[in-house]
C-alpha positions in Angstrom: -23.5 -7.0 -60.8 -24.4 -3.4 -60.2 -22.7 -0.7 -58.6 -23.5 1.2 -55.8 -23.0 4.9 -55.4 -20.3 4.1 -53.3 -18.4 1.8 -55.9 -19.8 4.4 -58.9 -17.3 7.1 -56.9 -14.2 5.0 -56.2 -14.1 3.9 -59.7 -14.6 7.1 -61.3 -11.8 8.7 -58.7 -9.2 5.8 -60.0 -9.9 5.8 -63.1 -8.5 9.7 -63.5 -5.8 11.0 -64.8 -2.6 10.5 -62.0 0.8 12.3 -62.2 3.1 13.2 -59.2 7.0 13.2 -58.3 8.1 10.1 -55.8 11.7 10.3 -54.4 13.3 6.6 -54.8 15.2 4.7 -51.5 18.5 6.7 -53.0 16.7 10.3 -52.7 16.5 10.4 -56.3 12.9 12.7 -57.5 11.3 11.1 -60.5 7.9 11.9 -62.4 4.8 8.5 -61.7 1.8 8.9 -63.6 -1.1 7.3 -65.2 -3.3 8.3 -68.1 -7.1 8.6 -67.7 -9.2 5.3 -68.6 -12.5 6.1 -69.9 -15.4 5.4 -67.5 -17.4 3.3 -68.0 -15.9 1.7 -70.6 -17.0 2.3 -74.5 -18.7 0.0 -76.1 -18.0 1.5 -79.7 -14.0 1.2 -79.1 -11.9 -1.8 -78.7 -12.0 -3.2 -75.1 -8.8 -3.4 -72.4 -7.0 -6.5 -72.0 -9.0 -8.2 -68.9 -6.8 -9.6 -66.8 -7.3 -12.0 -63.7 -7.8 -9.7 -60.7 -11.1 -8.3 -62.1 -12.9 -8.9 -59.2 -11.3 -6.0 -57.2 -11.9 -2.6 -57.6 -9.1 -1.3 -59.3 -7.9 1.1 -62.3 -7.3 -2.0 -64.2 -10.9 -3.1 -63.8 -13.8 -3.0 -66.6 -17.2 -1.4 -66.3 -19.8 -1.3 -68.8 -22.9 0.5 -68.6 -26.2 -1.9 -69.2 -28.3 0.0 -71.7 -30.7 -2.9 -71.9 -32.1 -2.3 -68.6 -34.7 -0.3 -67.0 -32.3 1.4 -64.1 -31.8 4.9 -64.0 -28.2 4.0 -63.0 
């Protein structure tokens, strides 16, 4: 499967680097982040774990980019 445009953006937007301070249920602040994921992913490094849901659109979610094509994209 290829991605559109559309699907290009929202994976490279989730697949940033995420920090910001949530307040818990008791009012408490505390620090939620994320590291970056490389995108798409390299195919000189070891891969991710897959796991079940990779059918969604999601930071945990692999792409690869099909060098043995003709497609500009």
């Amino acid at each position: 499967m290829y991605l559109s445009q559309k699907q290009k953006k929202k994976f490279a937007e989730i697949q940033a680097d995420f920090r910001e301070i949530k307040i818990s249920k008791t009012g408490h602040p505390y620090k939620c982040g994320v590291g970056a994921i490389t995108y798409p992913d390299s195919l000189d490094e070891p891969a991710r774990t897959m796991i079940t849901s990779e059918h969604t659109i999601s930071k945990m979610s692999h792409v690869v980019k099909d060098s043995g094509n003709n497609k500009k994209d």
